[in-house]
C-alpha positions as CSV (number, residue, x, y, z in Angstrom):
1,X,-24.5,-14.4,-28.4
2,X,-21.3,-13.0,-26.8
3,X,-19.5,-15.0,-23.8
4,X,-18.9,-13.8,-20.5
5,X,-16.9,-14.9,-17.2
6,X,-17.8,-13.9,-13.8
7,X,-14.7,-13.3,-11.9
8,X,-13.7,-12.6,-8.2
9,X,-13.2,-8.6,-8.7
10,X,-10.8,-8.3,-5.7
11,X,-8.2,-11.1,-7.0
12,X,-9.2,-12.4,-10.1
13,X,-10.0,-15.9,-9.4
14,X,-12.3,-17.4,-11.3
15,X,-16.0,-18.4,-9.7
16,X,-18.0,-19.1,-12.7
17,X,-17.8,-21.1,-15.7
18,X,-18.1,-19.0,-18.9
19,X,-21.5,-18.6,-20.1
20,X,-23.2,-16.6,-23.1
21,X,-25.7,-13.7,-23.5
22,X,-27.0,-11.4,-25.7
23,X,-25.9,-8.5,-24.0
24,X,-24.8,-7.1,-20.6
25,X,-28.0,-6.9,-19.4
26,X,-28.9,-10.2,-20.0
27,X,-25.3,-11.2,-18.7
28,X,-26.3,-9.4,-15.6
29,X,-29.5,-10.9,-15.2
30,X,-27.9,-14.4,-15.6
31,X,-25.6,-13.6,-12.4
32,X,-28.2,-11.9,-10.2
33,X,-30.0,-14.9,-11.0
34,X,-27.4,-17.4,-10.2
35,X,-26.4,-15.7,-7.1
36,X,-30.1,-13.7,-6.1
37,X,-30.5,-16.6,-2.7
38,X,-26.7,-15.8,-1.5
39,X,-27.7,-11.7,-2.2
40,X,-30.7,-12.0,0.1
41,X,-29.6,-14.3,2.5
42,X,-26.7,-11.8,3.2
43,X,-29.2,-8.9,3.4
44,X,-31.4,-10.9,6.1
45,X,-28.6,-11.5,8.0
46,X,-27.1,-7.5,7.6
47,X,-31.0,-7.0,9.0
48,X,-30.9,-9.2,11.6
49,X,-28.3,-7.2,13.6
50,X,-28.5,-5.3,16.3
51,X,-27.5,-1.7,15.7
52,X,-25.7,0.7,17.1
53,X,-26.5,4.6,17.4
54,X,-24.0,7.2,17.6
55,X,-25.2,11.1,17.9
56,X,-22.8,13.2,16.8
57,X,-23.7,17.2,17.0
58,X,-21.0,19.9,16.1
59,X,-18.2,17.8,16.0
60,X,-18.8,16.1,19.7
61,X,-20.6,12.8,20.7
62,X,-23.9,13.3,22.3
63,X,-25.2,10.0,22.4
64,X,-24.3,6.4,21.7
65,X,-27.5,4.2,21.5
66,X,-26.8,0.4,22.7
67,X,-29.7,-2.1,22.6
68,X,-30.5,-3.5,25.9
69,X,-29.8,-7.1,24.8
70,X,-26.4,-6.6,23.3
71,X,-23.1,-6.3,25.7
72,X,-20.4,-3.9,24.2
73,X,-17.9,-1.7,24.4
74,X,-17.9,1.2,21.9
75,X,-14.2,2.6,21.6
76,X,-14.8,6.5,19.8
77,X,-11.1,7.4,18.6
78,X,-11.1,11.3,18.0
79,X,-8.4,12.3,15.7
80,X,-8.5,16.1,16.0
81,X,-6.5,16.6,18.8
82,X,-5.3,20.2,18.3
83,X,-6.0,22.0,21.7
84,X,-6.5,19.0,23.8
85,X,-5.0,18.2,27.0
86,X,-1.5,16.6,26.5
87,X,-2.7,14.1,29.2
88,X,-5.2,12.9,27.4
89,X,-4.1,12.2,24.1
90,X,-2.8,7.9,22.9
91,X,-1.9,6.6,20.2
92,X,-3.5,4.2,18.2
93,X,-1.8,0.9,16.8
94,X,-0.7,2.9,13.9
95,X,0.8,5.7,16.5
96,X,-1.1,8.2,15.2
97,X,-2.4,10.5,18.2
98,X,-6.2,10.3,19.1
99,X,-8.5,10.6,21.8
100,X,-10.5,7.8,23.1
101,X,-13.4,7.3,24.9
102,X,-15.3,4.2,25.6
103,X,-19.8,3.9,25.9
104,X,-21.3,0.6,27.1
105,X,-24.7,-0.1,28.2
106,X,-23.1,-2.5,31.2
């Protein structure tokens, strides 16, 4: 048996106790196992949302889809702004120079 650790990938901080395991793949199975509710409840909730289209053809929006039941704005920052009108062109909160245009089903 060989001992593992499951650790927070992003930091390092420890979540889980030290265990043992014949090999990666039963390592791995361990975890899934461990964690397998947490994993799907994450994925029914990921499901559960509404979604957003956005219809892009040859570089250009054609079409933002917005279910009827959600109210939003969607904010489109373009950031190829070579030939576009000087009066048209912000800046983001990085001052980089975009477009924007906002879609809402309101």
């Amino acid at each position: 048996m060989k001992k593992f650790q499951v650790w927070e990938t992003n930091s390092g901080t420890e979540i889980g106790k030290p265990f043992e395991a014949k090999d990666m793949e039963d390592a791995l199975s361990q975890v899934l196992g461990q964690h397998g509710e947490a994993i799907k409840e994450v994925k029914e909730v990921k499901d559960s949302l509404p979604r957003i289209s956005i219809v892009v053809q040859g570089g250009l929006i054609q079409d933002i889809s917005i279910p009827d039941n959600v109210n939003v704005v969607v904010e489109v920052r373009d950031y190829d702004v070579e030939g576009i009108d000087e009066d048209r062109i912000e800046k983001d909160d990085d001052g980089s120079e975009c477009v924007r245009s906002e879609w809402s089903n309101e």
